[in-house]
C-alpha positions in Angstrom: -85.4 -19.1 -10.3 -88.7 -20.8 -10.5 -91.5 -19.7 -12.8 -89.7 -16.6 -15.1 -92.0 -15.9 -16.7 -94.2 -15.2 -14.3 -91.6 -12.7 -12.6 -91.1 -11.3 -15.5 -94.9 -10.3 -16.1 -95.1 -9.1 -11.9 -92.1 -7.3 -13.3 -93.9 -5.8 -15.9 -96.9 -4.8 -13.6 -94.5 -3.1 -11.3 -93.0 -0.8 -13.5 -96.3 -0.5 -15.7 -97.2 1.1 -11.9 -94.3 3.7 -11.5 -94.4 4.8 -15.1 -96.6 7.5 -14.7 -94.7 9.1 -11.7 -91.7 8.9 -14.2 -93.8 10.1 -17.4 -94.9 13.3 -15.2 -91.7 14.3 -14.8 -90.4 13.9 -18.6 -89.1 10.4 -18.5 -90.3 6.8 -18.5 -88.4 3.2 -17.8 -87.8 0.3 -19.9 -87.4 -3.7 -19.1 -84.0 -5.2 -20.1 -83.7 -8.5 -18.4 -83.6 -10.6 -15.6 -80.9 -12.6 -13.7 -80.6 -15.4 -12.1 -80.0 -13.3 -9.1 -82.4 -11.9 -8.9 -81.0 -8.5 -10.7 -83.4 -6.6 -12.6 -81.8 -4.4 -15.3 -83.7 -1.6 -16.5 -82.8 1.4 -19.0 -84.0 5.4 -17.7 -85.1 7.4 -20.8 -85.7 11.2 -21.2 -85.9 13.8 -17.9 -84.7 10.4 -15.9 -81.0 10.6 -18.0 -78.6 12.8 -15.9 -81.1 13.7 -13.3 -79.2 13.9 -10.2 -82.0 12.1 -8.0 -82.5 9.2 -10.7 -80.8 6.6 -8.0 -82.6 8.1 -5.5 -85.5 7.5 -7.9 -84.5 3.7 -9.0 -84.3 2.5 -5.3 -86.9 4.4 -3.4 -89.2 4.2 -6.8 -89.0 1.9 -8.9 -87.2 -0.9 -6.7 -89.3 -0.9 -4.4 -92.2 -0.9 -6.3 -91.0 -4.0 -8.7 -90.1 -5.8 -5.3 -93.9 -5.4 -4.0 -95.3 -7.4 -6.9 -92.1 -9.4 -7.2 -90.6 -10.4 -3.8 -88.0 -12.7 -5.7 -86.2 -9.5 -7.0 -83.0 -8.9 -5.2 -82.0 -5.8 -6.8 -82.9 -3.2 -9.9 -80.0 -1.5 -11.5 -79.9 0.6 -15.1 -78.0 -0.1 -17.3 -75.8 2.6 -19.0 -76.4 2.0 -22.9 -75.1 4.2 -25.7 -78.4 6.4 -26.8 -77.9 4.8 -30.3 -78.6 1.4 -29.1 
């Protein structure tokens, strides 16, 4: 994958533009990594946790939102981490 970095900060952009839809409904998004892929991973937080649209949410959203600044990106999918960690 050529110039990480730089996907990484479109990326960040990306979500930095979806947060407040996310935030206005009790929850926000955070940044976990990136494959070679193409897969971003990304962790839901607060309302987003258990709501029963969140996937609906994570493609229509936030995937493609994170694919308009970052056409590279195949795919965004959470990741399911204990809440201590």
């Amino acid at each position: 994958m050529e110039n990480r970095e730089d996907i990484i900060r479109r990326i960040g952009v990306g979500l930095e533009e979806i947060r407040p839809f996310l935030k206005s409904d009790g929850g926000d998004i955070s940044f976990l990594g990136l494959d070679e892929d193409g897969t971003v991973h990304v962790k839901l937080h607060g309302a987003c946790t258990g709501c029963s649209v969140n996937q609906m949410t994570l493609k229509s959203g936030v995937e493609m939102t994170v694919k308009k600044h970052a056409p590279e990106v195949q795919k965004v999918v959470e990741e399911d981490l204990p809440q201590n960690a």
